[in-house]
N, C-alpha and C positions, 0 to 999 in steps of 0.2 A: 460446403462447410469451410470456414475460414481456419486455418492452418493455427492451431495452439500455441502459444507464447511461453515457452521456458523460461520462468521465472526461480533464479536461484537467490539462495539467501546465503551473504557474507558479513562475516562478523570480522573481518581486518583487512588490510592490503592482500597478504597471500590467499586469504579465500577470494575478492577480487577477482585479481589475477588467472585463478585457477578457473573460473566461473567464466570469464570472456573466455579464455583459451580452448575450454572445451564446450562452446556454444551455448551458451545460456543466450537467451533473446533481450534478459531482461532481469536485474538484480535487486531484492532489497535489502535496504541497509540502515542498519540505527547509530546515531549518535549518543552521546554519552548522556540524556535525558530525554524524559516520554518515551522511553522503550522499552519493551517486553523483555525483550532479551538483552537486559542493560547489564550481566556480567559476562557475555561476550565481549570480543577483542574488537570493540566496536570502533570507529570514527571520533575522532576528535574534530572540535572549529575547523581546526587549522588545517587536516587531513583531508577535509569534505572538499576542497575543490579541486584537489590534486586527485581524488578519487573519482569525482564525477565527469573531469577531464577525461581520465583515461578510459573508462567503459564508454562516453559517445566517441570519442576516436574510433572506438572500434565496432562504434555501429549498437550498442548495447544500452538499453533507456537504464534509469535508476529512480530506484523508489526510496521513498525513505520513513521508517518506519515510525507513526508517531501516533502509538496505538495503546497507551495503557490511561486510566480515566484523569482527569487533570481538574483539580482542586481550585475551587475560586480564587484561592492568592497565586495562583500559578497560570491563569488563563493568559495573562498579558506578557509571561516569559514563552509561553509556550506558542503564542500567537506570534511574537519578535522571532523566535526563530522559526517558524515557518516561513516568515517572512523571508528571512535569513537565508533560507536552504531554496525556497523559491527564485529568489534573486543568484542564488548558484547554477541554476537550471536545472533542477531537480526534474523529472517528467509527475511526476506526483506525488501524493504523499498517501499511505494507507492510515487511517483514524479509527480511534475507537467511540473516543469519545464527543459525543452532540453538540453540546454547545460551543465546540473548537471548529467543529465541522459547517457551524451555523455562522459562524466569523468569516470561514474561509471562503468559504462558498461565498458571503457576501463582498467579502474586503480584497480578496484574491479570486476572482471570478476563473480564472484563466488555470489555472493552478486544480488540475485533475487530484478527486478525492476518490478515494480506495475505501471502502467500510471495511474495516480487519473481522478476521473471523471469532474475533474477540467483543467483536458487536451485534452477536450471536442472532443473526439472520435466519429465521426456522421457513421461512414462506412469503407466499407473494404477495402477504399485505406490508411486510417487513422491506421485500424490493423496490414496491411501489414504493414504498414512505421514504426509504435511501434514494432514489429516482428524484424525486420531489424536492430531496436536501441538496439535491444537486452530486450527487454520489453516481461517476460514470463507472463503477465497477465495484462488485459486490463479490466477499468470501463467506461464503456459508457454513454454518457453525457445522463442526466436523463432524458430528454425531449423526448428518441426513446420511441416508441410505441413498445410491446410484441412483434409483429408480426416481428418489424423490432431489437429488439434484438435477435429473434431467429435465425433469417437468418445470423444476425453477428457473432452468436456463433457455427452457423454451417459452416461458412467460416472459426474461429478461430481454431477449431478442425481439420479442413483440411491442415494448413499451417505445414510447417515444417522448426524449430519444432511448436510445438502445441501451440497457447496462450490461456490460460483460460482467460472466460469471468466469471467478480464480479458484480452483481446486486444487487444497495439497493432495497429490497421486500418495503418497505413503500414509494416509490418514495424518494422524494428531500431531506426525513428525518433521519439524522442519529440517529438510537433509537439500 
């Protein structure tokens, strides 16, 4: 079994900081649009490459959170800054919404996509179809029971290629 990826979430510089210092493998983080948690003490333009600097110094990948559904007059801002955050060296981006995912995957080939667990993932016809969108790692809607993540993760391991499966440990709570 491949060794878990500590995946912490910050909402500004000090959580950051605190998140490399006490070993997280791997942080995500939102900007001040497309994000869930957009009244968090999130990233600004202008903060995102001084941020994303500092976690791969220290060995620490970064995600970045761009996961709530995004509105036909909003697809071309919200694609420019994926853009935007890609060309920062983002290592991925988690998404919720499909047809931004169906951009990225085509126009940003390279550029690793996250289905958020906002894109409410019940089963392995839901993997498969994230697999196909080109989606290398899937969060499954928080509501499956252990028993029934495990069996999704053992179907995720079998597809080809592979998609990892991301689980919040505290349930519903992003801590």
């Amino acid at each position: 079994m491949d060794r878990p990826e500590l995946l912490s979430p910050v909402g500004g510089k000090a959580h950051l900081i605190a998140a490399v210092n006490n070993g997280a493998d791997a942080v995500y983080m939102g900007g001040m649009a497309f994000n869930a948690r957009i009244f968090a003490d999130n990233f600004s333009d202008e903060e995102l490459p001084d941020a994303i600097r500092y976690a791969h110094s220290h060995g620490v990948k970064v995600y970045m959170t761009i996961n709530t559904l995004i509105a036909d007059n909003e697809l071309a801002r919200a694609f420019d800054y994926c853009n935007y955050i890609y060309g920062l060296g983002v290592d991925g981006v988690i998404v919720q919404d499909m047809g931004l995912a169906r951009l990225l995957h085509k126009y940003l080939p390279d550029l690793p996509l996250h289905l958020s667990t906002q894109g409410t993932l019940y089963n392995k016809g839901g993997a498969r179809a994230a697999a196909e969108m080109g989606f290398s790692r899937v969060v499954p809607a928080r509501e499956l029971s252990l028993a029934e993540i495990k069996d999704l993760a053992g179907y995720c391991s079998s597809l080809d290629p592979k998609v990892d499966v991301e689980v919040f440990v505290h349930g519903a709570l992003c801590m």
